[in-house]
C-alpha positions, 0 to 999 in steps of 0.5 A, a space after each residue: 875452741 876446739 870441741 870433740 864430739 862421740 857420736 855421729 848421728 843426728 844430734 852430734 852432727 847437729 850440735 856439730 854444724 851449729 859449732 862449726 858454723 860459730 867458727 869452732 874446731 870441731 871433731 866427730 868421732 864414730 865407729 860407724 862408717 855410714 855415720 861418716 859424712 865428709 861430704 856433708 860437713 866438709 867443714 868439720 874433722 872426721 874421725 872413725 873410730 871407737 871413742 870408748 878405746 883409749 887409744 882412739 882418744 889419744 889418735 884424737 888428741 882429746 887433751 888438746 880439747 877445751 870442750 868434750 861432747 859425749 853425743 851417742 844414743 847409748 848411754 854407756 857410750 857417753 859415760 864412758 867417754 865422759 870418765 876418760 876425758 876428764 881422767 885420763 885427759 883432763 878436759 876442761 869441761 865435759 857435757 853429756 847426754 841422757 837418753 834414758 831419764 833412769 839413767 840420770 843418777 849416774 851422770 855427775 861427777 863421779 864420771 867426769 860429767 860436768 853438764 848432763 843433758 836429758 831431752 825426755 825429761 827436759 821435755 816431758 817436764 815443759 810440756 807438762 809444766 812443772 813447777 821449778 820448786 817441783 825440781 828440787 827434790 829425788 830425780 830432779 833435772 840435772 843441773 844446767 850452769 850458765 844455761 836457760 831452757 828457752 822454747 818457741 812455737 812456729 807460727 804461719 809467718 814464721 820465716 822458719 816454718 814449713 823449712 828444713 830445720 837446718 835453716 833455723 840452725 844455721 842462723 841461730 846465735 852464739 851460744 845457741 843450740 836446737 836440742 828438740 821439737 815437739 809436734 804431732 808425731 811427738 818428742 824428736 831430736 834435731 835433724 838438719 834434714 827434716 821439715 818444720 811445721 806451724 806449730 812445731 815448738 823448738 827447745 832450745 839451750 841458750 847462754 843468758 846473753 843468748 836469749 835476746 838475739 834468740 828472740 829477735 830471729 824467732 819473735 818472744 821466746 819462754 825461758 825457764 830458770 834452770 835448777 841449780 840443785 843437785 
């Protein structure tokens, strides 16, 4: 598939190289140069430019897209990015990502979003341990189709612990992606650079059929239902 994503910082570029890595097109877009790195994905296409403009969009060649990622930390940016690709070029499918929880009323259709992602609440909600009929009501989730929460704890034999994250990334299966860990310094988001630690938890988004190869590479995972309210 061919896969444009806005945003070049370090969950773009994560989700970037896990899809890259699966034999995928993938684009990067960002108007910031110090977010460029050629060097470091070789295997992915830059693009620098402001992916708010129409005319960026267009020098991308985002219809010719089959998936758009809006990936930035501005939640503006990517609601943007979301209502031109499915407007003005009708891509296929559009996913989204919430930085702040507040704004998760604004991500559904209306502007082009068909999958919102947000990791605050995401994990503030497995953390806590909310119930799934706790999700069904104002403010809930949003709706994750074909998709399952699963999470895992590093343990002293884990092959991953005390490694870069970008080695468990880079084994993970199809359908696959890392989108935080939780530790003692809190919630973060993937960076291929950092080191994980025995009892790290890792949260990740797996297709169904995912799940199974996910569990024999991390050992038993816990999986949540995803809500299907919207």
């Amino acid at each position: 598939m061919r896969i444009a994503i806005a945003g070049a910082g370090s969950v773009g570029r994560s989700i970037a190289t896990e899809l890259a890595a699966s034999g995928h097109d993938v684009l990067l877009i960002d108007r910031d140069t110090r977010a460029i790195g050629v060097d470091d994905l070789p295997q992915v296409e830059w693009l620098l430019a402001d992916a708010c403009e129409l005319a960026s969009l267009e020098d991308a060649r985002l219809g010719d897209a089959d998936v758009v990622i809006a990936a930035s930390s501005d939640d503006k940016v990517n609601l943007v990015v979301s209502l031109l690709a499915k407007t003005e070029f009708g891509v296929d499918r559009v996913i989204a990502r919430i930085n702040e929880p507040d704004n998760e009323w604004l991500f559904n259709e209306s502007w082009g979003v068909d999958l919102a992602v947000s990791p605050p609440r995401l994990i503030a909600d497995l953390v806590e341990g909310v119930a799934d009929d706790e999700l069904d009501g104002e403010g809930a989730l949003p709706p994750l189709p074909g998709a399952e929460i699963a999470e895992s704890v590093l343990h002293a034999a884990s092959p991953f612990a005390g490694g870069p994250e970008s080695a468990l990334t880079g084994r993970l299966p199809e359908g696959v992606a890392l989108v935080a860990v939780v530790g003692p310094g809190g919630v973060r988001p993937p960076d291929p650079a950092r080191t994980l630690s025995v009892g790290n938890t890792v949260v990740f988004l797996a297709e169904p059929e995912a799940l199974g190869p996910l569990e024999a590479l991390l050992g038993p995972v816990d999986d949540t239902e995803p809500d299907q309210g919207g």
